[in-house]
C-alpha positions in Angstrom: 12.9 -61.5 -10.2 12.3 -58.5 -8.2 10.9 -55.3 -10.5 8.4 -53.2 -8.7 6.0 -51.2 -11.6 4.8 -47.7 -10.4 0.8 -47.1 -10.4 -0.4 -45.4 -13.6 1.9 -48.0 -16.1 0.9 -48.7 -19.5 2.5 -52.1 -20.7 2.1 -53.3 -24.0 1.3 -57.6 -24.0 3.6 -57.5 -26.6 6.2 -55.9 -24.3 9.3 -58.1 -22.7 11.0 -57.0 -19.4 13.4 -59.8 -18.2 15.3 -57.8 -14.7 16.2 -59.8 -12.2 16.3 -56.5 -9.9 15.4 -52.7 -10.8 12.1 -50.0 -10.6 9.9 -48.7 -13.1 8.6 -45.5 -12.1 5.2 -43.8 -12.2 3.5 -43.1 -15.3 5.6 -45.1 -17.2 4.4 -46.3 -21.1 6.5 -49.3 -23.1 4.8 -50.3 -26.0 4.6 -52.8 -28.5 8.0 -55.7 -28.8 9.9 -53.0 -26.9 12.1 -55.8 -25.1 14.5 -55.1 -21.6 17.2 -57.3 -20.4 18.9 -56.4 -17.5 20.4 -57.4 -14.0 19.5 -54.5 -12.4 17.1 -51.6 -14.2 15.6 -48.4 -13.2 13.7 -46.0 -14.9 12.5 -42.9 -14.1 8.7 -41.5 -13.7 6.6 -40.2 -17.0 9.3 -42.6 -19.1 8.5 -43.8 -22.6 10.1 -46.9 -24.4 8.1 -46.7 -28.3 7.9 -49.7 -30.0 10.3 -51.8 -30.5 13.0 -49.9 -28.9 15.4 -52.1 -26.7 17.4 -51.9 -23.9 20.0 -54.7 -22.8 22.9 -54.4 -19.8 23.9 -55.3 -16.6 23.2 -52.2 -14.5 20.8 -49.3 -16.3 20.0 -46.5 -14.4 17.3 -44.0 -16.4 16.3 -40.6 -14.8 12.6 -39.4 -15.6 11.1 -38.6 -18.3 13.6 -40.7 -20.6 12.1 -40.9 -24.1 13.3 -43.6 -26.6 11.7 -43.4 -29.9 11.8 -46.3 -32.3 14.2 -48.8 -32.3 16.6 -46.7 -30.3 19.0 -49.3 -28.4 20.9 -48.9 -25.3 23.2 -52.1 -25.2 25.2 -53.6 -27.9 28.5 -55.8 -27.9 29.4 -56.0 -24.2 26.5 -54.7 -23.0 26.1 -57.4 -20.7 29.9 -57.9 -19.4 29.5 -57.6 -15.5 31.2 -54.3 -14.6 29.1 -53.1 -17.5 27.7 -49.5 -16.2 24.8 -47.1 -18.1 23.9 -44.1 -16.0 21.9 -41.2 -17.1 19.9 -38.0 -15.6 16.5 -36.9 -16.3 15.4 -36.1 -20.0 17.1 -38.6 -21.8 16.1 -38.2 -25.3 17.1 -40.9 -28.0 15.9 -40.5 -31.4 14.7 -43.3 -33.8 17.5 -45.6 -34.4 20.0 -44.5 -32.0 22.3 -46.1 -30.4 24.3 -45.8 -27.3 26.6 -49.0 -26.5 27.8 -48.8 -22.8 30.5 -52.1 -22.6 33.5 -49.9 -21.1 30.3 -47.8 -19.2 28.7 -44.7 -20.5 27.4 -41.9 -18.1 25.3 -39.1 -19.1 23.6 -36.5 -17.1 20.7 -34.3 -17.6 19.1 -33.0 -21.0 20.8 -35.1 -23.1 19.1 -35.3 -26.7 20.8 -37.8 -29.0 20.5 -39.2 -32.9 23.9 -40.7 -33.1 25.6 -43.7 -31.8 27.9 -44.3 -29.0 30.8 -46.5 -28.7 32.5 -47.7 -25.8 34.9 -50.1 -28.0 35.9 -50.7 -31.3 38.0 -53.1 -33.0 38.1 -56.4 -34.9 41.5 -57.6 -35.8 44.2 -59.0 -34.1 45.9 -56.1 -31.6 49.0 -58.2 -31.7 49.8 -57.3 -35.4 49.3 -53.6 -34.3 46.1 -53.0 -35.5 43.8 -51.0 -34.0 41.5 -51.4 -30.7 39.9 -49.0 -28.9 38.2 -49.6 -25.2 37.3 -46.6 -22.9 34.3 -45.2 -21.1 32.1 -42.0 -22.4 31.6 -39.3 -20.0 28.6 -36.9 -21.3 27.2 -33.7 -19.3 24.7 -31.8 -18.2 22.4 -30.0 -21.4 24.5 -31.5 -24.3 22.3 -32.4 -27.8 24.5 -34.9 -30.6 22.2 -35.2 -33.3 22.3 -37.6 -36.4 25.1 -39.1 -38.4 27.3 -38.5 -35.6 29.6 -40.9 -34.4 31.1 -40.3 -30.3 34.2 -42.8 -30.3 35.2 -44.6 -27.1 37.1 -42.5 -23.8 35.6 -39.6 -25.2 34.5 -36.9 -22.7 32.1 -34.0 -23.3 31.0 -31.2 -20.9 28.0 -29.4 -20.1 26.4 -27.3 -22.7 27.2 -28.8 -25.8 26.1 -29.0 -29.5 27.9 -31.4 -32.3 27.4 -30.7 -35.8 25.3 -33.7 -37.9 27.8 -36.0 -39.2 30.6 -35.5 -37.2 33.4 -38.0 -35.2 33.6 -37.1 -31.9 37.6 -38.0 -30.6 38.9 -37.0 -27.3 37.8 -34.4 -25.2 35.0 -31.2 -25.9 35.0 -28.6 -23.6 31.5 -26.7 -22.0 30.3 -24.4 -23.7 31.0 -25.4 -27.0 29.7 -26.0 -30.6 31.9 -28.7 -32.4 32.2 -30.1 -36.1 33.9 -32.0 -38.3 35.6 -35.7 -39.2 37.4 -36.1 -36.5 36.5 -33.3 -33.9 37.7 -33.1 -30.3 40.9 -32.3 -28.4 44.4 -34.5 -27.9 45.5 -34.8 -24.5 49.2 -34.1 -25.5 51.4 -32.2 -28.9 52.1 -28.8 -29.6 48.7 -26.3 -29.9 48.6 -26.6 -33.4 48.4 -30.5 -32.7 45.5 -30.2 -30.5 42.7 -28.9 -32.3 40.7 -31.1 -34.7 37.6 -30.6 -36.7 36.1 -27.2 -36.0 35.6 -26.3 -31.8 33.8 -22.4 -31.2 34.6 -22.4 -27.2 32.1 -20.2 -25.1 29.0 -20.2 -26.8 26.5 -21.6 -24.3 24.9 -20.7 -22.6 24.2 -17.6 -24.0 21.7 -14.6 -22.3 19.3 -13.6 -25.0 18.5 -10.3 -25.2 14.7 -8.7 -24.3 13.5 -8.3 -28.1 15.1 -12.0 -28.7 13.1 -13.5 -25.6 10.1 -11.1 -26.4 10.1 -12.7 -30.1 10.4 -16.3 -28.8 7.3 -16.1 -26.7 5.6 -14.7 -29.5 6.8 -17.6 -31.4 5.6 -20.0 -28.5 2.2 -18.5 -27.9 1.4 -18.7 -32.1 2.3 -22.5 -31.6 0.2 -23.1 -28.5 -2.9 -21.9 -30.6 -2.1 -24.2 -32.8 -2.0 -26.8 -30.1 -4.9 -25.6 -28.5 -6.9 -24.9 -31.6 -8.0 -21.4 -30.2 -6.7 -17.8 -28.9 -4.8 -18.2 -25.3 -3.5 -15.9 -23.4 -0.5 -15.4 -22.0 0.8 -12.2 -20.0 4.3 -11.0 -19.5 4.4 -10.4 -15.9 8.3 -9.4 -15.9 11.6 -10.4 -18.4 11.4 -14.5 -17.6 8.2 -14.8 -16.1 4.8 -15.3 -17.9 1.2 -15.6 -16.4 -1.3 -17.8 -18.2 -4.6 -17.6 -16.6 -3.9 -18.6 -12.6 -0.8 -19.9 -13.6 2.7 -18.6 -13.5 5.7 -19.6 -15.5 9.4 -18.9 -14.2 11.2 -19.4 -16.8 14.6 -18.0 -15.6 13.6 -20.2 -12.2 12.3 -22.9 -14.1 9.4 -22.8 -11.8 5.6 -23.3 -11.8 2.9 -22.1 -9.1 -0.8 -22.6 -10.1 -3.3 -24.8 -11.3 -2.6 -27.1 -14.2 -5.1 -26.4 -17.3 -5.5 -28.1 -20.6 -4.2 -24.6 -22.2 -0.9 -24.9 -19.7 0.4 -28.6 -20.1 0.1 -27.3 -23.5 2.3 -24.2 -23.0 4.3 -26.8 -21.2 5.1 -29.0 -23.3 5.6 -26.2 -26.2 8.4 -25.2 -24.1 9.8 -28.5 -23.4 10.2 -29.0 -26.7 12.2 -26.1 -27.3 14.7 -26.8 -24.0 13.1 -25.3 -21.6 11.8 -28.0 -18.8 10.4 -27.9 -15.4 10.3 -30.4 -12.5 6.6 -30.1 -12.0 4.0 -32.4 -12.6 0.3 -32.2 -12.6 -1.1 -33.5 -10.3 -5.1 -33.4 -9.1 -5.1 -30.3 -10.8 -2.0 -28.3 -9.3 1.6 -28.4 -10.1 3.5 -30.4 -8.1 7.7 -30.2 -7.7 9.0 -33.4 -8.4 9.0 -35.8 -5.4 6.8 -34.0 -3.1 4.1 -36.0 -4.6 4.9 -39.1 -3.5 4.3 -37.5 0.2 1.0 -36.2 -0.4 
């Protein structure tokens, strides 16, 4: 087994990570019975596996700063066939209990927040009495959120800048931009128009330019919640529409930038944004913000 473990690891005793091959980044925390088993695993810097979550497969790929809560579960029937593929970008977010099954592969890229569960496959009895079987790989993009009681059914594709409904079946094909619902919901690839739509698709609503007063409001909103955070008064100072200054610190939020020192009161900001969708690829380190790979060189 070859697994190299980045410095600053927290690893639970409790923890079990059988991978014959893979990288854990920097950062990283798995706690309690979480359990791994893989052929070849990565996982991203500032990653967290909760307890008991569990991941299981031939070839995971994480990006950083994955997040699976409790019990979430990458893996499933399949899971360990050999051209068994799970790829996904930075921010992965799975909620407690989730599931995301990648037997026919499943590739996801960045900003994906998910309470549902995935299926690569699906079926039981015998296909040569014409009952059902279903076996295809799930394509996810860029900034999409699926939350819970939502089912995404196998060879299903989704595009960038997505929202699903709670509780809907996800069939086919959902373009970008769109907010989908409904039992099932997604696109044929062949009939007449009428035949194509399913469920409930609203095409071109993200991303969406808020206007000044809207942005204006949400700050306000923000800063209240970093008090709270904080537990007293902070500042922060509109330096132009997008950009905010918080003591030496400045916060590009159209750029999704950071220049400045890092401060107990910013990480908090930080993170109050992150929380809300807006995430940077800066960490702190010794003090400043650092871009994302540059501080491996320093």
């Amino acid at each position: 087994m070859t697994l190299a473990i980045g410095r600053n690891c927290k690893i639970d005793p409790t923890a079990e990570i059988n991978v014959k091959n893979g990288t854990i980044g920097e950062d990283c925390q798995i706690g309690a019975y979480v359990r791994v088993d893989a052929d070849y695993f990565t996982m991203g810097d500032r990653s967290i596996l909760r307890p008991f979550s569990r991941i299981e497969g031939t070839n995971i790929e994480l990006g950083h700063e994955a997040y699976l809560d409790e019990r979430a579960l990458i893996g499933g029937g399949s899971a360990r066939d050999p051209d068994s593929i799970f790829k996904a970008g930075d921010w992965l977010h799975m909620g407690k209990g989730a599931e995301l099954n990648q037997g026919a592969g499943l590739y996801i890229g960045h900003e994906f927040g998910v309470g549902a569960r995935i299926f690569t496959h699906g079926g039981y009895l015998n296909m040569l009495e014409g009952f059902p079987y279903q076996w295809g790989k799930v394509k996810i993009g860029d900034r999409v959120w699926i939350p819970l009681n939502t089912v995404v059914n196998p060879g299903s594709e989704l595009g960038d800048n997505i929202v699903i409904a709670a509780g809907s079946v996800v069939n086919g094909y959902i373009p970008s931009g769109s907010f989908a619902s409904g039992i099932p919901v997604g696109i044929k690839n062949h009939g007449t128009q009428e035949e194509k739509v399913m469920g409930k698709i609203q095409y071109n609503l993200y991303p969406r330019v808020l206007s000044e007063e809207e942005e204006d409001n949400f700050m306000k909103f923000i800063l209240n919640r970093v008090n709270v955070m904080a537990g007293h008064e902070c500042n922060i100072h509109k330096e132009e529409r997008g950009s905010y200054r918080m003591g030496e610190t400045l916060f590009n939020i159209s750029k999704r930038e950071l220049k400045g020192p890092s401060t107990e009161e910013s990480e908090i900001f930080k993170g109050e944004l992150r929380r809300r969708g807006i995430r940077f690829r800066y960490k702190s380190e010794r003090g400043e913000y650092i871009p994302w790979g540059l501080e491996r060189r320093l």
